[in-house]
PDB file of N, CA, C and O in Angstrom:
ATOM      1  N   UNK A   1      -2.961 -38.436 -14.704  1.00  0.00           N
ATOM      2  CA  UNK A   1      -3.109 -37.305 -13.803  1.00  0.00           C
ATOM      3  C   UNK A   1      -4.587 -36.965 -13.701  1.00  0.00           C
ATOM      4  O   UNK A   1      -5.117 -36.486 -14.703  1.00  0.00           O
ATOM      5  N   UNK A   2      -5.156 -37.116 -12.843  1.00  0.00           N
ATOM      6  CA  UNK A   2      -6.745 -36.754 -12.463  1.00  0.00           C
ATOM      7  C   UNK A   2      -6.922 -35.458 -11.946  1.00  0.00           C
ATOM      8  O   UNK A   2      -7.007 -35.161 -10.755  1.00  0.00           O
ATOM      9  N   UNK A   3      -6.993 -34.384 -13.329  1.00  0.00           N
ATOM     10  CA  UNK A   3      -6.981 -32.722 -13.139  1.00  0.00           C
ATOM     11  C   UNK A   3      -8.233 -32.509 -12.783  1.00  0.00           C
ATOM     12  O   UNK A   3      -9.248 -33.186 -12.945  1.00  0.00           O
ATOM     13  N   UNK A   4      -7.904 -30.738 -11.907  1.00  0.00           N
ATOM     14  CA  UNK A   4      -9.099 -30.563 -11.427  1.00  0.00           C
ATOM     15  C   UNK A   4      -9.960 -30.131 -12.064  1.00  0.00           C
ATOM     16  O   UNK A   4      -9.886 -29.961 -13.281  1.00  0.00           O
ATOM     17  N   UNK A   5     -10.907 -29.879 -11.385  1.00  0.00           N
ATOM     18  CA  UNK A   5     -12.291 -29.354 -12.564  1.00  0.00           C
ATOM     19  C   UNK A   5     -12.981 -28.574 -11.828  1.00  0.00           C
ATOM     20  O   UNK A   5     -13.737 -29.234 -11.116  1.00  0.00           O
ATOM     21  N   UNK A   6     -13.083 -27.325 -11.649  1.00  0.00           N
ATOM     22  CA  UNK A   6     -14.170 -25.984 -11.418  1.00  0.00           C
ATOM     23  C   UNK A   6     -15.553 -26.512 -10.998  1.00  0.00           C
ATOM     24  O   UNK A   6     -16.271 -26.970 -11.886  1.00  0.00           O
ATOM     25  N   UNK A   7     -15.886 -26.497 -10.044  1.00  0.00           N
ATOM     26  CA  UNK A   7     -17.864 -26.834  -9.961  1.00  0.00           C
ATOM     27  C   UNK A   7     -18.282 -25.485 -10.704  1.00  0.00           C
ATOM     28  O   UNK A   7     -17.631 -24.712 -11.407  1.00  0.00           O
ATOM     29  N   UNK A   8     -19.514 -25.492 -10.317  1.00  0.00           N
ATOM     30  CA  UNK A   8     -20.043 -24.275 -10.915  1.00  0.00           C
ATOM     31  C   UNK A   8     -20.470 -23.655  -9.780  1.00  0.00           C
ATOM     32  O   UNK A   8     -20.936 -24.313  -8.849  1.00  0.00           O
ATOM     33  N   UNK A   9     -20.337 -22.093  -9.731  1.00  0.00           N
ATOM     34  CA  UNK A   9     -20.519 -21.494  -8.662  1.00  0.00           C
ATOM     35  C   UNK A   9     -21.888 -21.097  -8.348  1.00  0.00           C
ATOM     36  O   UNK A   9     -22.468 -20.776  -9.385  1.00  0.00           O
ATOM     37  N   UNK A  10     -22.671 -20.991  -7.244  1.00  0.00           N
ATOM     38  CA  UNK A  10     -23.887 -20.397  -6.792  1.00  0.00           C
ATOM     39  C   UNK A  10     -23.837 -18.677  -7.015  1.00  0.00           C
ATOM     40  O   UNK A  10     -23.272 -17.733  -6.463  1.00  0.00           O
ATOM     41  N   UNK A  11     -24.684 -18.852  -8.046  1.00  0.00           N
ATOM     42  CA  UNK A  11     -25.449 -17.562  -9.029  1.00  0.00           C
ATOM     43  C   UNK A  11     -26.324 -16.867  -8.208  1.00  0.00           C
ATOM     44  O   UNK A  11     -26.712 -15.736  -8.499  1.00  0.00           O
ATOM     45  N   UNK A  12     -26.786 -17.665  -6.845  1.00  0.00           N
ATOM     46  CA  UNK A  12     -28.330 -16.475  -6.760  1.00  0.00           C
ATOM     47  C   UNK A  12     -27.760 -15.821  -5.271  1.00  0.00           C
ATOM     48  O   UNK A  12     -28.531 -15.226  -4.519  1.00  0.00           O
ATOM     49  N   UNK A  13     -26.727 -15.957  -5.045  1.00  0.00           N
ATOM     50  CA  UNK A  13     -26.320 -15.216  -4.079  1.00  0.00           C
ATOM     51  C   UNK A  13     -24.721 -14.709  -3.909  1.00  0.00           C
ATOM     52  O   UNK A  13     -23.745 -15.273  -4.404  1.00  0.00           O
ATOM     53  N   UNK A  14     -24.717 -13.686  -3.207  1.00  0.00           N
ATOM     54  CA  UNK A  14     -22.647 -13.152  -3.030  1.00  0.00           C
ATOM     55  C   UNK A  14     -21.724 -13.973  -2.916  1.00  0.00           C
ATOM     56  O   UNK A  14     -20.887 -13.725  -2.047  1.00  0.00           O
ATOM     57  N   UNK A  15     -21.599 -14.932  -3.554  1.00  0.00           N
ATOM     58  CA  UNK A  15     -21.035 -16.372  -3.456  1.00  0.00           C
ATOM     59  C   UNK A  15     -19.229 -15.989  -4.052  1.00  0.00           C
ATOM     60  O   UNK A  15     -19.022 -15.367  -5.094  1.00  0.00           O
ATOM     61  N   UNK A  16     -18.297 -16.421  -3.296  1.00  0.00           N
ATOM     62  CA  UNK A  16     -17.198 -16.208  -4.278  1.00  0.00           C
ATOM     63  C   UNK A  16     -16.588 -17.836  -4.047  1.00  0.00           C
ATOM     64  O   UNK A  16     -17.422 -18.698  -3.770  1.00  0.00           O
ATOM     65  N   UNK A  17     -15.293 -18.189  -4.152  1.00  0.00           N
ATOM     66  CA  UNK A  17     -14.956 -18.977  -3.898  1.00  0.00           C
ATOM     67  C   UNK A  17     -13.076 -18.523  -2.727  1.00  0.00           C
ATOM     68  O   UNK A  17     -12.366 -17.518  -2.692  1.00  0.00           O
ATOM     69  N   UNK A  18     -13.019 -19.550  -2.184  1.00  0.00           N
ATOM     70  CA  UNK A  18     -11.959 -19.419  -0.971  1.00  0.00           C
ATOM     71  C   UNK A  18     -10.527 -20.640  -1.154  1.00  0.00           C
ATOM     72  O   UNK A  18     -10.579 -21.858  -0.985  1.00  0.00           O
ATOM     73  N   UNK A  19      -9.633 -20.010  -1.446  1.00  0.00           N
ATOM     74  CA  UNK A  19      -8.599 -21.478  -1.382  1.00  0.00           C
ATOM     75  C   UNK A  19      -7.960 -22.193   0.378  1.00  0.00           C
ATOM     76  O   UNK A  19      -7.487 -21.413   1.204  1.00  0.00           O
ATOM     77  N   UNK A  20      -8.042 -23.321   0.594  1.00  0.00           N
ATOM     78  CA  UNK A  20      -7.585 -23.210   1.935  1.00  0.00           C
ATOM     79  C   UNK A  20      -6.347 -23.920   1.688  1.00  0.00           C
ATOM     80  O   UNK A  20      -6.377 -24.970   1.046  1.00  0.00           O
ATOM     81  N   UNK A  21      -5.338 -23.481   2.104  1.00  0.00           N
ATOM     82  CA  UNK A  21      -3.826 -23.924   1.823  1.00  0.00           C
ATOM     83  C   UNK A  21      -3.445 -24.621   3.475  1.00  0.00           C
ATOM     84  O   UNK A  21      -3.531 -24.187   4.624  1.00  0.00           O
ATOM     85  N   UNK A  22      -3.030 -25.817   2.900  1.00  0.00           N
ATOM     86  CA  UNK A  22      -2.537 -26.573   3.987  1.00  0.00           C
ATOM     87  C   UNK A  22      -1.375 -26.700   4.671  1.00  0.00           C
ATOM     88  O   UNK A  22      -0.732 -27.421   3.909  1.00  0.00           O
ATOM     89  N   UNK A  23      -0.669 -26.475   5.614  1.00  0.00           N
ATOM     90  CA  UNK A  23       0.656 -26.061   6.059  1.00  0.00           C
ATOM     91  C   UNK A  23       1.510 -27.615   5.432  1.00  0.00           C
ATOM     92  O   UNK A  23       0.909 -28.596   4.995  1.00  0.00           O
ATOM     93  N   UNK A  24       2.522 -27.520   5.509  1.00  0.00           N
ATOM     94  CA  UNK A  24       3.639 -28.295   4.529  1.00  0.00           C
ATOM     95  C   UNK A  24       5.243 -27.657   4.469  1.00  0.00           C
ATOM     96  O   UNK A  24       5.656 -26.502   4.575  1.00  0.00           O
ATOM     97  N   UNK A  25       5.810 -28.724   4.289  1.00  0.00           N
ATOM     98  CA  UNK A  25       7.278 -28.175   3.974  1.00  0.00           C
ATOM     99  C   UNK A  25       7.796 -28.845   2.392  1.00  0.00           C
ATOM    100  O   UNK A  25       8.546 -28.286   1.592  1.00  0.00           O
ATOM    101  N   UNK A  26       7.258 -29.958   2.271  1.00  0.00           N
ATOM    102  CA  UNK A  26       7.630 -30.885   0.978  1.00  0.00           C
ATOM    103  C   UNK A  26       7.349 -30.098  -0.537  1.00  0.00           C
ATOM    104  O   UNK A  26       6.886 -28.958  -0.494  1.00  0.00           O
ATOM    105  N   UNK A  27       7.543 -30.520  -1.425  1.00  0.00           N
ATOM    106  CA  UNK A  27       7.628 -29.802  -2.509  1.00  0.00           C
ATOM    107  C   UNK A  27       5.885 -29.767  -3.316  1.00  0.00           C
ATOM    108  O   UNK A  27       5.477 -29.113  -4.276  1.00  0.00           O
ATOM    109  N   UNK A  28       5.133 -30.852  -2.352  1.00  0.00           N
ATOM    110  CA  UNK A  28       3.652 -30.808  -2.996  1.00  0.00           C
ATOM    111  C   UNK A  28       3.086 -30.277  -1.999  1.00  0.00           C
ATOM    112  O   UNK A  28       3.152 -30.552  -0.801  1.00  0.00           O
ATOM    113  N   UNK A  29       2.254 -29.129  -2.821  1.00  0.00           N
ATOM    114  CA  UNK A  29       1.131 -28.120  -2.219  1.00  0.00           C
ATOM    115  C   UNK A  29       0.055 -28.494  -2.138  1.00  0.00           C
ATOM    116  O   UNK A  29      -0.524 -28.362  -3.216  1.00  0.00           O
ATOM    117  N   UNK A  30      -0.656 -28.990  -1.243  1.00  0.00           N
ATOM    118  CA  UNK A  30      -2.386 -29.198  -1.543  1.00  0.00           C
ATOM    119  C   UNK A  30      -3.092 -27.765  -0.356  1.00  0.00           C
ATOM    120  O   UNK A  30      -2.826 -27.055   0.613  1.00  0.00           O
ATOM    121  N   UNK A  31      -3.942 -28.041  -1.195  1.00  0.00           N
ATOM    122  CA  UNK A  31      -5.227 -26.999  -1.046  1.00  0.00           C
ATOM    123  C   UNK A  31      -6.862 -27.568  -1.018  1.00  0.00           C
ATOM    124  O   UNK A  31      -7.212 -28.728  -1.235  1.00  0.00           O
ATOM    125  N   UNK A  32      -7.429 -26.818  -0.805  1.00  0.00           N
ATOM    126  CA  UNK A  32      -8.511 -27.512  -1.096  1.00  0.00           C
ATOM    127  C   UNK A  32      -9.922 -25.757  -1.104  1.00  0.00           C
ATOM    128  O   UNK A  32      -9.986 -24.777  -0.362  1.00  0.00           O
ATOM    129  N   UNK A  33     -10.672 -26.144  -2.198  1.00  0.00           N
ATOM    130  CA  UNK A  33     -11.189 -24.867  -2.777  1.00  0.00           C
ATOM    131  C   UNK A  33     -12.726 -25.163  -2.564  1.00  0.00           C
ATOM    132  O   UNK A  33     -13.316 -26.237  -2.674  1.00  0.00           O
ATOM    133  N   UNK A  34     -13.174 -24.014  -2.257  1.00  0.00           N
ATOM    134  CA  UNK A  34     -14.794 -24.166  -1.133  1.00  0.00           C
ATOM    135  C   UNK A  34     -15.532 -22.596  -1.914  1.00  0.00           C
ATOM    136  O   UNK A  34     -15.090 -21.618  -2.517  1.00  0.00           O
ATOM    137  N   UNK A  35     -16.679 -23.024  -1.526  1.00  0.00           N
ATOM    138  CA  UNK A  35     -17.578 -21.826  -1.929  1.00  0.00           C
ATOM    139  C   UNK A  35     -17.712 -21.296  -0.326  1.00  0.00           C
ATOM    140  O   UNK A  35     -17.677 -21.906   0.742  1.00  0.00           O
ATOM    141  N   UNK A  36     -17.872 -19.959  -0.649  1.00  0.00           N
ATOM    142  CA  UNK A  36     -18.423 -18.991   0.545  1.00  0.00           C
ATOM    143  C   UNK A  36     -19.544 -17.873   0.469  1.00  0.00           C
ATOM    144  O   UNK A  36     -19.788 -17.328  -0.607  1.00  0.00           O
ATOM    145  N   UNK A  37     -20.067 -17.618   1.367  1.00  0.00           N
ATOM    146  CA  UNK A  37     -21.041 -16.134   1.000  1.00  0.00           C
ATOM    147  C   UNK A  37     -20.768 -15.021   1.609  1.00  0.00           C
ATOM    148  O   UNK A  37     -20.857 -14.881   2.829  1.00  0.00           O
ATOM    149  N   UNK A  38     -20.405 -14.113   0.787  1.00  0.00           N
ATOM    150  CA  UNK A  38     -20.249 -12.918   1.449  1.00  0.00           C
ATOM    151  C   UNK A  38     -20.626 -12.134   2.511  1.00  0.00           C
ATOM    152  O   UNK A  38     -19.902 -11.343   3.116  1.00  0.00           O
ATOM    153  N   UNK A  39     -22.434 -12.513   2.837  1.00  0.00           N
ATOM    154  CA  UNK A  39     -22.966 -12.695   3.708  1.00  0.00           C
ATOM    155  C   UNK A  39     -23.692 -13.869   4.462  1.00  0.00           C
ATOM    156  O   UNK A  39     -24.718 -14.459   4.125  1.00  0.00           O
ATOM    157  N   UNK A  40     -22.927 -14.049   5.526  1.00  0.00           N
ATOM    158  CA  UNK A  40     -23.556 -14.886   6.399  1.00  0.00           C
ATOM    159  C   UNK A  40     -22.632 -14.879   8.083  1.00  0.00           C
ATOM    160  O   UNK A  40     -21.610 -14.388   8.562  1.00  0.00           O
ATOM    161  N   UNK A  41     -23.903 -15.860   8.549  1.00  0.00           N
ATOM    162  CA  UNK A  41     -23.855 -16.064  10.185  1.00  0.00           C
ATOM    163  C   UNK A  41     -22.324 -16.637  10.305  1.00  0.00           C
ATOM    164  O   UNK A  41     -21.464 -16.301  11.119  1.00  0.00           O
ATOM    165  N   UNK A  42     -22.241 -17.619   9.231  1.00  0.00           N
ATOM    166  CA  UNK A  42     -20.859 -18.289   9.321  1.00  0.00           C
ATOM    167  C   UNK A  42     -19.777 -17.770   8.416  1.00  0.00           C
ATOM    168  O   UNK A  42     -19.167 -18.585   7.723  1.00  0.00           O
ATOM    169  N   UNK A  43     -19.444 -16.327   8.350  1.00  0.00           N
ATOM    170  CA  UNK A  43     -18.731 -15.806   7.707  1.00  0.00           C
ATOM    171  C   UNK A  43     -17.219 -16.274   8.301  1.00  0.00           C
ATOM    172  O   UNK A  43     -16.972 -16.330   9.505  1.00  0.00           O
ATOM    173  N   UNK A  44     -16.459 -16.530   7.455  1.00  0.00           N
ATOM    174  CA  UNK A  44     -14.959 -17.172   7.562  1.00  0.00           C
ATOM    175  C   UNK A  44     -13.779 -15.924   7.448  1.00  0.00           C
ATOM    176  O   UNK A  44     -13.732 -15.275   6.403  1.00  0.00           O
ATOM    177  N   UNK A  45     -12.991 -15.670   8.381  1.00  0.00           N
ATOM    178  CA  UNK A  45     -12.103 -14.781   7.820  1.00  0.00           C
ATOM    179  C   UNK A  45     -10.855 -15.288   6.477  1.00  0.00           C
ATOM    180  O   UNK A  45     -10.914 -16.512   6.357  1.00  0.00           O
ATOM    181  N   UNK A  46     -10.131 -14.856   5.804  1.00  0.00           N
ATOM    182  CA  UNK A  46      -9.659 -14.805   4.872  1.00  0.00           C
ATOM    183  C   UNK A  46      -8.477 -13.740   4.546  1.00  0.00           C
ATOM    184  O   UNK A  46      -8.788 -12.560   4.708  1.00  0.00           O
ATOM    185  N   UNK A  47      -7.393 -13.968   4.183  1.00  0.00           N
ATOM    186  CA  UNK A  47      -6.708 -13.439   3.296  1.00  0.00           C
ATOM    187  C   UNK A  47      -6.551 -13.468   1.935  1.00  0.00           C
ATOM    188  O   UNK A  47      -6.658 -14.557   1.372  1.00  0.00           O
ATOM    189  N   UNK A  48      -6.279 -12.318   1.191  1.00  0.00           N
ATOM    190  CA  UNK A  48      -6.539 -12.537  -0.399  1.00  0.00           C
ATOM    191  C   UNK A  48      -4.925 -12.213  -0.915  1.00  0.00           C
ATOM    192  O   UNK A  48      -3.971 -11.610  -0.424  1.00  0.00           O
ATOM    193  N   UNK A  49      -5.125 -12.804  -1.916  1.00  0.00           N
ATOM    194  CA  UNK A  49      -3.445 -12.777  -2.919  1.00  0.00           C
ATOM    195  C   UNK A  49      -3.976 -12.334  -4.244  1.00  0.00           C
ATOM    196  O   UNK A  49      -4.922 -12.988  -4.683  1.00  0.00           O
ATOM    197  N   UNK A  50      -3.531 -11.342  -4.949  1.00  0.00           N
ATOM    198  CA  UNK A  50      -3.480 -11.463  -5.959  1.00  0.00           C
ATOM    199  C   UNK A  50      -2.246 -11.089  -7.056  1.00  0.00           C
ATOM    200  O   UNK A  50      -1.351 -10.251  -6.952  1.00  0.00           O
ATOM    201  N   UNK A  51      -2.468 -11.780  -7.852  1.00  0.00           N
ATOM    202  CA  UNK A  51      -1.200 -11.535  -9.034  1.00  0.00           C
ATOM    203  C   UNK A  51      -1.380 -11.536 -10.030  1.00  0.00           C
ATOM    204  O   UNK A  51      -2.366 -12.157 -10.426  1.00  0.00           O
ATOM    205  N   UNK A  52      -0.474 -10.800 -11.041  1.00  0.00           N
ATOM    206  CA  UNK A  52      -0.676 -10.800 -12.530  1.00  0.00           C
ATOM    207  C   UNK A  52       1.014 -10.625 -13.067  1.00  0.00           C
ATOM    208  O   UNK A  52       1.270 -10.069 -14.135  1.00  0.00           O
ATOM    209  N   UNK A  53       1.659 -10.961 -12.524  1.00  0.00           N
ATOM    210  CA  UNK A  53       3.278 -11.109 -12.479  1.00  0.00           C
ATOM    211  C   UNK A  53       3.760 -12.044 -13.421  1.00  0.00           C
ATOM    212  O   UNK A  53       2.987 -12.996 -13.528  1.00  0.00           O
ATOM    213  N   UNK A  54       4.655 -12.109 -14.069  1.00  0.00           N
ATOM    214  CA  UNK A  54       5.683 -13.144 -14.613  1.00  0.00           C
ATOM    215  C   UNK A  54       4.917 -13.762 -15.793  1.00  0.00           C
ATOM    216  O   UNK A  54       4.060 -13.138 -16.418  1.00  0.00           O
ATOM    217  N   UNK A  55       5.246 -14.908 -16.033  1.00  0.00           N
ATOM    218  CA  UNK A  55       5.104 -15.974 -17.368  1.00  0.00           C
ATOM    219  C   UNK A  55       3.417 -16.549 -16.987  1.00  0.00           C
ATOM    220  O   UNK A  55       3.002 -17.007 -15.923  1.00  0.00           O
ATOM    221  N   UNK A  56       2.864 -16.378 -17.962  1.00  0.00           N
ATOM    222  CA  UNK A  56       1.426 -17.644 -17.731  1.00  0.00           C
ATOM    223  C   UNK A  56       1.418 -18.631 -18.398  1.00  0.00           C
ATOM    224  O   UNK A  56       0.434 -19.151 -18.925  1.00  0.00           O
ATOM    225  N   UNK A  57       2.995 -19.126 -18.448  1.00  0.00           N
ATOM    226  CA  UNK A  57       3.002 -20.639 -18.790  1.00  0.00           C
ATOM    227  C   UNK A  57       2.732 -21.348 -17.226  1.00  0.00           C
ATOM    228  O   UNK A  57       3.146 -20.977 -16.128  1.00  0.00           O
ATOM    229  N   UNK A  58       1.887 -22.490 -17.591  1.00  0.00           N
ATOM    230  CA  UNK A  58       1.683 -23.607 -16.381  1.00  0.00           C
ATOM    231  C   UNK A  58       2.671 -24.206 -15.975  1.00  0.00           C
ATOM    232  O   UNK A  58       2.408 -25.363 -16.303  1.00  0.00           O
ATOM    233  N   UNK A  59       3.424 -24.220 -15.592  1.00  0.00           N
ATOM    234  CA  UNK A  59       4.599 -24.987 -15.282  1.00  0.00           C
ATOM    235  C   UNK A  59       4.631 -26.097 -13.913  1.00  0.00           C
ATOM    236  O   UNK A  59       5.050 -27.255 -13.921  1.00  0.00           O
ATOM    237  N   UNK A  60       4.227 -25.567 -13.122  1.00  0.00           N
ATOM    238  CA  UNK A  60       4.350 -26.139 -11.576  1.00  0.00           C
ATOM    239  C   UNK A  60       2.997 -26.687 -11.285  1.00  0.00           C
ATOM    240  O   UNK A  60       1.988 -26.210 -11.805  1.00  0.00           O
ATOM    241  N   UNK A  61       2.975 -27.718 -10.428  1.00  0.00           N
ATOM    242  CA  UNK A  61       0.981 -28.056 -10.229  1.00  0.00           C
ATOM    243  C   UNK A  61       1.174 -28.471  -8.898  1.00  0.00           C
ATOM    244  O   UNK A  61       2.264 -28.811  -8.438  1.00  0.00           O
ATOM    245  N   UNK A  62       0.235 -28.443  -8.354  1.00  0.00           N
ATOM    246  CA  UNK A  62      -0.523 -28.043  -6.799  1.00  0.00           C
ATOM    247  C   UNK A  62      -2.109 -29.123  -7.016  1.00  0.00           C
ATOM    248  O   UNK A  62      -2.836 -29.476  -7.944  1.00  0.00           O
ATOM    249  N   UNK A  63      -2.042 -29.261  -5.936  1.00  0.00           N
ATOM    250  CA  UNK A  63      -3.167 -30.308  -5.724  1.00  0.00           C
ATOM    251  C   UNK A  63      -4.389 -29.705  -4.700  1.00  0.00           C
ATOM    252  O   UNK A  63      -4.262 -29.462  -3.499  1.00  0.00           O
ATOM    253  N   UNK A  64      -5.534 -29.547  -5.484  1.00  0.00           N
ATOM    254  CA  UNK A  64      -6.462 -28.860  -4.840  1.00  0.00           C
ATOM    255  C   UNK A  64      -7.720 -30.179  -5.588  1.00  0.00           C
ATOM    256  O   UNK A  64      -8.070 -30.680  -6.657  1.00  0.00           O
ATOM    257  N   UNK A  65      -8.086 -30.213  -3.596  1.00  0.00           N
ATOM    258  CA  UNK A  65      -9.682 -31.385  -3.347  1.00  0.00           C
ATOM    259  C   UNK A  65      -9.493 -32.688  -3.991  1.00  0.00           C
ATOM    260  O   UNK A  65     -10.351 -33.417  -4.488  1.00  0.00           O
ATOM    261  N   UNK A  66      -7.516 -32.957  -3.848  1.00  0.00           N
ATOM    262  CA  UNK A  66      -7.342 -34.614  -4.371  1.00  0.00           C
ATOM    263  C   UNK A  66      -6.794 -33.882  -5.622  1.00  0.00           C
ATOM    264  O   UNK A  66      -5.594 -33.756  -5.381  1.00  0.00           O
ATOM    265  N   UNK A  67      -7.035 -33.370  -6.756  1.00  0.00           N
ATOM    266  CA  UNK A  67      -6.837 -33.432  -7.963  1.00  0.00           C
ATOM    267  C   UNK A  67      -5.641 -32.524  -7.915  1.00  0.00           C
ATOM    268  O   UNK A  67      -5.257 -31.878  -6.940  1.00  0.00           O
ATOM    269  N   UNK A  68      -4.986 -32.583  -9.395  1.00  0.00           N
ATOM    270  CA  UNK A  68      -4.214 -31.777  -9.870  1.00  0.00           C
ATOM    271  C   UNK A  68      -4.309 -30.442 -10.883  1.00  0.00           C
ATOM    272  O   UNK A  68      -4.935 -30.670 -11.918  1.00  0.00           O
ATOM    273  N   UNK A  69      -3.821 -29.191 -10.749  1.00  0.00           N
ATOM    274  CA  UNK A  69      -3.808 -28.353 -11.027  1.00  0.00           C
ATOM    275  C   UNK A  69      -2.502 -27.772 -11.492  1.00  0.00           C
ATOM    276  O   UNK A  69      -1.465 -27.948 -10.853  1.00  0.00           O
ATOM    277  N   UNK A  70      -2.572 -26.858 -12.961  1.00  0.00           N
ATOM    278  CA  UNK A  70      -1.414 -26.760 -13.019  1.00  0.00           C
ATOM    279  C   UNK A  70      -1.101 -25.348 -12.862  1.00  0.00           C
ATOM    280  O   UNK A  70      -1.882 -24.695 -13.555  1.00  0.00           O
ATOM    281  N   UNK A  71      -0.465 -24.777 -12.377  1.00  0.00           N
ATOM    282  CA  UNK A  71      -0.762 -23.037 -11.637  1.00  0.00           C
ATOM    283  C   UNK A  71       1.193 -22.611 -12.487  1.00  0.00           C
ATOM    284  O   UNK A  71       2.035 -23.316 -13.044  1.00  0.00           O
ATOM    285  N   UNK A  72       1.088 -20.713 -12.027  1.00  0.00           N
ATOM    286  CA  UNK A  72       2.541 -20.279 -12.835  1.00  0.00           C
ATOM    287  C   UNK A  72       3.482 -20.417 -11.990  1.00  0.00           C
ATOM    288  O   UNK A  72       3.032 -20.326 -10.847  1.00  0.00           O
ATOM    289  N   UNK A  73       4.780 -20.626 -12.025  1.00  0.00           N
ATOM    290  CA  UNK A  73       5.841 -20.650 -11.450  1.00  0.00           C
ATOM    291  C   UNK A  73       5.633 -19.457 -10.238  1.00  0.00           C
ATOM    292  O   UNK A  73       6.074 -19.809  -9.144  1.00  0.00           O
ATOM    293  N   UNK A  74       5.169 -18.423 -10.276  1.00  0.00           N
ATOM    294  CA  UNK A  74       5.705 -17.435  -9.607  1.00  0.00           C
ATOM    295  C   UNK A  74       4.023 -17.458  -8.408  1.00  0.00           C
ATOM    296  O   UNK A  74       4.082 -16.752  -7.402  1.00  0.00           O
ATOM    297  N   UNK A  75       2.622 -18.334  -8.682  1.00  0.00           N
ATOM    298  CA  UNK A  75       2.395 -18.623  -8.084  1.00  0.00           C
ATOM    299  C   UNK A  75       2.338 -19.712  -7.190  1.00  0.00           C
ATOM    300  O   UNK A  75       1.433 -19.776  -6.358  1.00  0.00           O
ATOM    301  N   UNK A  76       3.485 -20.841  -7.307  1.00  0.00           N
ATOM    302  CA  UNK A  76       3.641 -21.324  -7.016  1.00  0.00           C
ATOM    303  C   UNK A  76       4.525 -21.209  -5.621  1.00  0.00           C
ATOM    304  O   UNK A  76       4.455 -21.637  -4.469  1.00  0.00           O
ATOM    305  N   UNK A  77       5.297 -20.474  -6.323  1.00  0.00           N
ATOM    306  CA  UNK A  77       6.593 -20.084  -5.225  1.00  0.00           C
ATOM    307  C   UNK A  77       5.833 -18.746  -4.221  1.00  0.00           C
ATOM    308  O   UNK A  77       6.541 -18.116  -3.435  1.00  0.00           O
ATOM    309  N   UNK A  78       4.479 -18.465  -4.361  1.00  0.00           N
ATOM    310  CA  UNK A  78       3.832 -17.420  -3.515  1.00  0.00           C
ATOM    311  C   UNK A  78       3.021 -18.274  -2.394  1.00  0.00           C
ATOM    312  O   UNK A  78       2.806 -17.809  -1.275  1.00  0.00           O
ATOM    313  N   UNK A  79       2.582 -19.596  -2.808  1.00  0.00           N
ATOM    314  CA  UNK A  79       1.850 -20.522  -2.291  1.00  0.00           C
ATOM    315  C   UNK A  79       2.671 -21.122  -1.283  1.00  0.00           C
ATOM    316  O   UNK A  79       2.452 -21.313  -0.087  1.00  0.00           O
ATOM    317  N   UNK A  80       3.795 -21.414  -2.103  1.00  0.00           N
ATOM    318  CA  UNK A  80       4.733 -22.327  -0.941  1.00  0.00           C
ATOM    319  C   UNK A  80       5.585 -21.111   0.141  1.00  0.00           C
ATOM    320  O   UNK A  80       6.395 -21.634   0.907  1.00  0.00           O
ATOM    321  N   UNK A  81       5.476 -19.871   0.220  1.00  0.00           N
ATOM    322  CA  UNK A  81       5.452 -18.876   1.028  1.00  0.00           C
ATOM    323  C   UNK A  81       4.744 -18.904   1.864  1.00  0.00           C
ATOM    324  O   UNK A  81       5.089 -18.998   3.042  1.00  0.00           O
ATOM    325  N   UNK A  82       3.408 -18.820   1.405  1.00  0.00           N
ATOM    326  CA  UNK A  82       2.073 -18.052   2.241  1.00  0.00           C
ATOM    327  C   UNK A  82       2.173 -19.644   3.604  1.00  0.00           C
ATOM    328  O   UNK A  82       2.015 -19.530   4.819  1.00  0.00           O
ATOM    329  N   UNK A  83       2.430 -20.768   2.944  1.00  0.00           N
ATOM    330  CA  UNK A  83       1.917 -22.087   3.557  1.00  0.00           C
ATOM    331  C   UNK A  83       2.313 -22.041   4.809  1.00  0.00           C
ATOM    332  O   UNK A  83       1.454 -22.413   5.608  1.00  0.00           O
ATOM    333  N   UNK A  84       3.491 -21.656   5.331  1.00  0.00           N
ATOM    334  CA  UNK A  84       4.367 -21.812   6.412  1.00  0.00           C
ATOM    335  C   UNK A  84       4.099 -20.951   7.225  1.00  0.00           C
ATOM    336  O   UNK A  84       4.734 -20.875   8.276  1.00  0.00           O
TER     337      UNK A  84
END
């Protein structure tokens, strides 16, 4: 399994990071995860999710930029929501 791995984020400016979820019906989720700046010319709109719900056992994995990731059941089943 070729897991993913975090870059390191840009420190000298409002930098966060953005997931882009790819539409799908099948049981594998890919994504793919980008840096952004809070300010700029090419500002991207966005929706945000957040959670702190259920078990933080890894259970389910999602594929973000090729690799694998292993994310919680209950975000999993929020992902395969949001996708459609």
């Amino acid at each position: 399994m070729d897991a993913f791995k975090y870059e390191p984020i840009d420190l000298k400016g409002p930098t966060f990071r953005l997931l882009r979820l790819f539409k799908g019906s099948e049981s594998d989720i890919k994504c793919e995860l980008f840096q952004a700046w809070l300010y700029s010319d090419n500002a991207i709109s966005y929706k945000a999710l957040l959670y702190t719900w259920g078990s933080t056992e890894m259970s389910k994995y999602i594929r973000i930029n090729g690799r694998t990731l292993g994310v919680t059941k209950n975000l999993y089943s929020a992902l395969q929501h949001l996708r459609s």
